[in-house]
N, C-alpha and C positions, 0 to 999 in steps of 0.2 A: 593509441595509448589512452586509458582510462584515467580521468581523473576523479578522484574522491575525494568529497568533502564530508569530512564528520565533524559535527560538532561538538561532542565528548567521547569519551574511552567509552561509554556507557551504549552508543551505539552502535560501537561495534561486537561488546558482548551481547548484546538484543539477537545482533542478525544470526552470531554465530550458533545462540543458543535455537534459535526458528530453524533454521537450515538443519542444525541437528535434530531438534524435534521432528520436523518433516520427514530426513531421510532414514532416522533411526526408528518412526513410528512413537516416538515418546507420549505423543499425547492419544488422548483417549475419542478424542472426537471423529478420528479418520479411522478411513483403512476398510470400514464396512459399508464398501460399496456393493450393489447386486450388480450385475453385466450391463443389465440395461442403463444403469446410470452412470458405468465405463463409458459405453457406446455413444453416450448422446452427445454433442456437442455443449458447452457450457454456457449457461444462461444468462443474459446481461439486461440491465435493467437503469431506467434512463437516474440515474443519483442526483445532479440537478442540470439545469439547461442545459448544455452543448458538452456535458460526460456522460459513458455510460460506465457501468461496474458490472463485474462480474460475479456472480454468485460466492458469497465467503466461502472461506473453506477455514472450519473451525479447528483450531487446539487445543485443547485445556490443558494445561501442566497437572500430573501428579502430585510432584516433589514442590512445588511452588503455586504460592496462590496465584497464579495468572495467566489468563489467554489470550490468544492471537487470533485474529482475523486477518486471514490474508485473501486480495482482491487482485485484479487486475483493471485498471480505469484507463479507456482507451478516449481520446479525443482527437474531432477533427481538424480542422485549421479552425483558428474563432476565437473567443472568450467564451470564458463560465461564470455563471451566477457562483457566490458565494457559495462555498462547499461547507458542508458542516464537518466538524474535528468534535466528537462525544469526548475521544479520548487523544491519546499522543498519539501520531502517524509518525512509521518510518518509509520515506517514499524512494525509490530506485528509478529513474529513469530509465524504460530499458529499448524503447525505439523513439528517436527523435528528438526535439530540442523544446524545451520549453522555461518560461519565464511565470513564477510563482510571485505575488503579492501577498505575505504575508501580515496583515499589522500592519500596513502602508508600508513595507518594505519588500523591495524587488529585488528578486534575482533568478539571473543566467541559468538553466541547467542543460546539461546536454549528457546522452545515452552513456547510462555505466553511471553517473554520478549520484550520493543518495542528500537528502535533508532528513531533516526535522522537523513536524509542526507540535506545535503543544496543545494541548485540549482546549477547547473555547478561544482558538485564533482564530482570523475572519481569513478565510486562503480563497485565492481566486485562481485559474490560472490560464495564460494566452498560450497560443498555441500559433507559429507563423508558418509550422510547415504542414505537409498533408494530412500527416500522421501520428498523434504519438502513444506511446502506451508505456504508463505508468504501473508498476507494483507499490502496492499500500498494503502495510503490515500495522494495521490496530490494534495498539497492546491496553488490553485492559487489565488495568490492577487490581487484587483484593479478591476478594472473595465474590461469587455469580451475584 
């Protein structure tokens, strides 16, 4: 059984509105992939000490000024250096359990569960099991 924690109604129109962009093709930044960049496996790239990230995959909205970055940040057992937040993060747990320091405040997460970070939070986050892998959905507001 999944449990979720949102912290406003607001999050969850975020996700619903991403998930529809993605599966309806709404934004303008995907979809024109050539074969070769189907084929390849996804590139990851060390984001700070003991996380790596996966190559964004961008959206821009039409209908609204604003876009998504969406990532996948996998880490091993350990700590991380301070992660930088430019903009809001919305993060999903989606393998493993881990515990986020946000602001000097700690919490619990485990697989299925989403947060919150706000832009210009200081987030750290442990990791006590093998593996985890996070989805981070950066939404930026306003105009490019």
């Amino acid at each position: 059984m999944f449990f979720f924690r949102f912290h406003s109604l607001w999050i969850g129109a975020t996700t619903i509105v991403a998930s529809a962009a993605i599966f309806l093709g709404l934004g303008s930044g995907q979809a024109q992939q050539t074969q070769e960049e189907q084929a390849s496996p996804p590139q990851y790239e060390s984001l700070v000490k003991g996380i790596a990230a996966s190559s964004p995959l961008q959206i821009q909205f039409k209908s609204a000024p604003l876009r998504l970055e969406i990532r996948n940040l996998v880490m091993g057992r350990g700590d991380t250096e301070a992660i930088p937040t430019p903009t809001r993060i919305l993060m999903e747990v989606r393998q493993g359990a881990i515990t986020t320091t946000i602001n000097d405040e700690k919490h619990d997460w485990r697989q299925g569960d989403f947060s919150m970070v706000d832009k210009g939070s200081l987030m750290t986050i442990q990791n006590p099991g093998e593996v985890a892998v996070i989805r981070a959905i950066y939404i930026y507001e306003g105009n490019r």
